[in-house]
N, C-alpha and C positions, 0 to 999 in steps of 0.2 A: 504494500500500500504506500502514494505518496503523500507526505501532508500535502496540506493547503498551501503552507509557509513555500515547501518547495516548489509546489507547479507556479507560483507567487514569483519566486524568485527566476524560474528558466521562462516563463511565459507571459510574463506580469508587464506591462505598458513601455515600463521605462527599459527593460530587460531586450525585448524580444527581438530590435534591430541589433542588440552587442553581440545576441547569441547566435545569430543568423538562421532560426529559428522559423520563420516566417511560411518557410513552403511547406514542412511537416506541420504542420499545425495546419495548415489547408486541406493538408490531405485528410486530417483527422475534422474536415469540418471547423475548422475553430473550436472544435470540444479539446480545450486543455487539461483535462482531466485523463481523458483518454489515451493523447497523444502522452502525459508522462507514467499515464500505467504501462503504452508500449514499450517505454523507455525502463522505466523498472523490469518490468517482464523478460526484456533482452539481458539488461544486467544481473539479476539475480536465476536466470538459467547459466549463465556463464560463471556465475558462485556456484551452482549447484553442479555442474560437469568442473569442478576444482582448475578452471580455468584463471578465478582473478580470486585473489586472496587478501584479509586485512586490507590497507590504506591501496589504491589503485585509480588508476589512469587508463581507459579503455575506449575504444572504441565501438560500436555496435552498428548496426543495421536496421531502420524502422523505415517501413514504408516508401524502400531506395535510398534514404539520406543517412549517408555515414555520420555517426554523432559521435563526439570523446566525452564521453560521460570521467567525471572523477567522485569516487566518492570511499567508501570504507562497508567493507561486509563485518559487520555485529553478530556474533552468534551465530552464523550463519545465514543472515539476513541482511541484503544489498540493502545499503540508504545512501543515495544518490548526495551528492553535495553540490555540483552543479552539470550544466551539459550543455552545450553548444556546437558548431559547425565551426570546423579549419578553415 
């Protein structure tokens, strides 16, 4: 699950031109919710196949847009810290 705070933070007015952000999130409709469940979903399959471990810098694939997600898996559970396009 992501918070509020996060989709807040990669999706949120001021955010969404720094993150380069803007065509995923079309793809998703403009549902920001959605667009960073796909974004968790990507990263915490990549926790679960012991691909990314503790603090991490990764890349993923949502809907064609390679994203670098960075963030730290807890217990075993991805939490995103932030995500943007190179």
């Amino acid at each position: 699950m992501v918070s509020e705070n996060t989709i807040n933070h990669i999706f949120g007015p001021r955010s969404l031109d720094k993150h380069k952000l803007k065509d995923l999130l079309k793809a998703f409709s403009g549902d920001k919710k959605s667009a960073a469940t796909a974004i968790c979903e990507a990263i915490q399959k990549s926790a679960d196949d012991g691909r990314i471990i503790g603090t991490f810098k990764t890349t993923v694939v949502v809907k064609n847009t390679h994203i670098v997600v960075i963030g730290k898996i807890i217990n075993g559970v991805a939490k995103i810290g932030t995500a943007f396009v190179e």
